[in-house]
Backbone as numpy.savetxt, mean C-alpha at the origin, in Angstrom:
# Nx Ny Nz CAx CAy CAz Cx Cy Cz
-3.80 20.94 25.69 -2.85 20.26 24.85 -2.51 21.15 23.66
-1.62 21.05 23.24 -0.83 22.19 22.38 -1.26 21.40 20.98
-1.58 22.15 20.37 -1.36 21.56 18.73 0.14 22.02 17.90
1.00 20.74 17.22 2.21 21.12 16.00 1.43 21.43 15.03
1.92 22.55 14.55 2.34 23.34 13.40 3.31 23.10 12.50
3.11 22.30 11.61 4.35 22.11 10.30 4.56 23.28 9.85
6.03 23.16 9.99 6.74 24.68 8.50 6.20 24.35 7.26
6.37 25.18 6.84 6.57 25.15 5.30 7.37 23.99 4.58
8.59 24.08 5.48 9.39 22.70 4.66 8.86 21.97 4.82
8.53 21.10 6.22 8.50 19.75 7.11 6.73 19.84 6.01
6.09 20.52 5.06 4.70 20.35 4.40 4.99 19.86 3.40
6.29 20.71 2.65 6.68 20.06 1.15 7.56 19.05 1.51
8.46 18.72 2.25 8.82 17.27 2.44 8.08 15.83 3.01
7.08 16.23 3.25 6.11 15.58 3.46 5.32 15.01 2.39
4.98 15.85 1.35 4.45 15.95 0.24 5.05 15.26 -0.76
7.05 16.03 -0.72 7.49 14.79 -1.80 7.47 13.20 -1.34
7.56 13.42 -0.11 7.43 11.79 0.34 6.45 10.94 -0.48
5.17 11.58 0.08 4.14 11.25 -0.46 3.82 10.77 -1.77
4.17 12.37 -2.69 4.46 11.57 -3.74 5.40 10.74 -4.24
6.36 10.00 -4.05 7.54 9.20 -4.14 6.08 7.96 -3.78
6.27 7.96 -2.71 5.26 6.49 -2.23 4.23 6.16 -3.30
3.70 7.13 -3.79 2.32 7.23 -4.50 3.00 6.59 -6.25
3.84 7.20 -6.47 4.59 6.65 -7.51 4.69 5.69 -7.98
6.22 5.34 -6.47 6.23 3.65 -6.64 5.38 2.82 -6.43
4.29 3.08 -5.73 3.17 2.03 -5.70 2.15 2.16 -7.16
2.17 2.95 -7.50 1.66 2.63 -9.32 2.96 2.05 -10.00
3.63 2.41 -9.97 4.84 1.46 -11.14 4.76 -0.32 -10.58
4.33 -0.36 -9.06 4.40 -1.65 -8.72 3.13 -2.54 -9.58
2.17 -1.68 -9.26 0.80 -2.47 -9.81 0.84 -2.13 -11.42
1.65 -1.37 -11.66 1.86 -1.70 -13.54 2.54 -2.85 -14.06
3.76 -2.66 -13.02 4.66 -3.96 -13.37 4.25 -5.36 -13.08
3.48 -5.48 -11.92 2.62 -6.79 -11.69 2.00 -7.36 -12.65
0.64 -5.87 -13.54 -0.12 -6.26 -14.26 0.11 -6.69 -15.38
1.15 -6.14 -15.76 2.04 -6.84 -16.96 1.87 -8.31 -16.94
2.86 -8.84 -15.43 3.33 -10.04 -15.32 2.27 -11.14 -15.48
0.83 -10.62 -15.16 0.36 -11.53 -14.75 -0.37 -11.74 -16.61
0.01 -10.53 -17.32 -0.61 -10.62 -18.10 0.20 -11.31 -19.74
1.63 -11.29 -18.88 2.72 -12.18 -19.35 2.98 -11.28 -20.49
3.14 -10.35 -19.91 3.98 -9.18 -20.98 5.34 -8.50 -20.25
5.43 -9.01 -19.26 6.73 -9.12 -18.34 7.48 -10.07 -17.59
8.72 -10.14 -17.68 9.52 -11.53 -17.29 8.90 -11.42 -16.23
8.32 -12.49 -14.98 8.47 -12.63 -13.97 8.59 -14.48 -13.31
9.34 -14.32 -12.03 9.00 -15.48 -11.68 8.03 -16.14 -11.98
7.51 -17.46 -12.33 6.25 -18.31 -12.34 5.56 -18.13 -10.76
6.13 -18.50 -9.90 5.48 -17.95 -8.33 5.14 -16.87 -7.98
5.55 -16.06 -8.78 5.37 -14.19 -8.17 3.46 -14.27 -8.53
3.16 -14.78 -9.76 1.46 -14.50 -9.77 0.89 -15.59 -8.37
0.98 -16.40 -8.18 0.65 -16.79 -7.32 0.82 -16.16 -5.84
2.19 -15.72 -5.25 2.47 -14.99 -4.46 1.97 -13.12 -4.22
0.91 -12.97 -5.61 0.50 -11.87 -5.45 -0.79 -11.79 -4.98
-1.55 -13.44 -5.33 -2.41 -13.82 -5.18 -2.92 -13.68 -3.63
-1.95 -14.45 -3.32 -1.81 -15.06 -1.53 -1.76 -14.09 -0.89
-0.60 -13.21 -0.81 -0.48 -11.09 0.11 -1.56 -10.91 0.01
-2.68 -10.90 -1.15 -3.69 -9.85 -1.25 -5.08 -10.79 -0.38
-4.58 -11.91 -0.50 -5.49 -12.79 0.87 -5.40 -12.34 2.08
-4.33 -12.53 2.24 -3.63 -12.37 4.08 -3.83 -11.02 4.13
-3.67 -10.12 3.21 -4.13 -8.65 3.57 -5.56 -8.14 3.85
-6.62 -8.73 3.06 -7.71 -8.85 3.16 -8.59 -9.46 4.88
-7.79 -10.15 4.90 -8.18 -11.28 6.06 -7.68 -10.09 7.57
-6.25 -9.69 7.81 -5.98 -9.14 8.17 -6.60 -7.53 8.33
-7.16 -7.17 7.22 -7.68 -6.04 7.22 -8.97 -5.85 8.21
-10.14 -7.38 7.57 -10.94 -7.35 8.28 -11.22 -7.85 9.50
-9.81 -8.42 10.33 -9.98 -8.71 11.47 -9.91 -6.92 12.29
-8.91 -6.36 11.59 -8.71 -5.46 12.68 -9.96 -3.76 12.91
-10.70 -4.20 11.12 -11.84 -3.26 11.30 -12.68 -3.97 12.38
-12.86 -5.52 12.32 -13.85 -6.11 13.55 -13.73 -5.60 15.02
-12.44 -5.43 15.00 -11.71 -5.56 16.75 -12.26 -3.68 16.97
-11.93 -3.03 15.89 -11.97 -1.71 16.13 -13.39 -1.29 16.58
-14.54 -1.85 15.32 -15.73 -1.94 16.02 -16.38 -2.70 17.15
-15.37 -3.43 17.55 -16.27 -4.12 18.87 -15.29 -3.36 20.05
-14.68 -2.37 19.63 -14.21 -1.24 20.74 -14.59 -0.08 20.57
-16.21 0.37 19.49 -16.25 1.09 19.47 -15.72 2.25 18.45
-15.01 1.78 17.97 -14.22 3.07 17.29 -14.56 3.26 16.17
């Protein structure tokens, strides 16, 4: 089986991606922490609704580490 080799570009576009993602996901959890800390307008439901994602994500997370270890992986 052959192994890809990234260029040079396809490394740094990869990279700015990366950082872009890495970014906006800190400006998200700044702007949240604000909200919840009511130093930023937000919906009245958004703290609650940040509440709940980070349930279902949790729950979700650890079903699929379960499934992974009972296949081994």
């Amino acid at each position: 089986m052959k192994k890809y080799m990234m260029t040079p570009a396809e490394v740094m576009a990869l990279s700015l991606r990366n950082s872009r993602m890495m970014s906006e996901a800190g400006m998200i959890v700044w702007m949240r922490t604000l909200g919840m800390a009511g130093m930023w307008r937000v919906n009245p439901a958004e703290n609650a609704r940040m509440v709940e994602e980070k349930v279902t994500a949790v729950t979700d997370g650890a079903m699929a580490a379960t499934r992974a270890a009972l296949r081994g992986a």
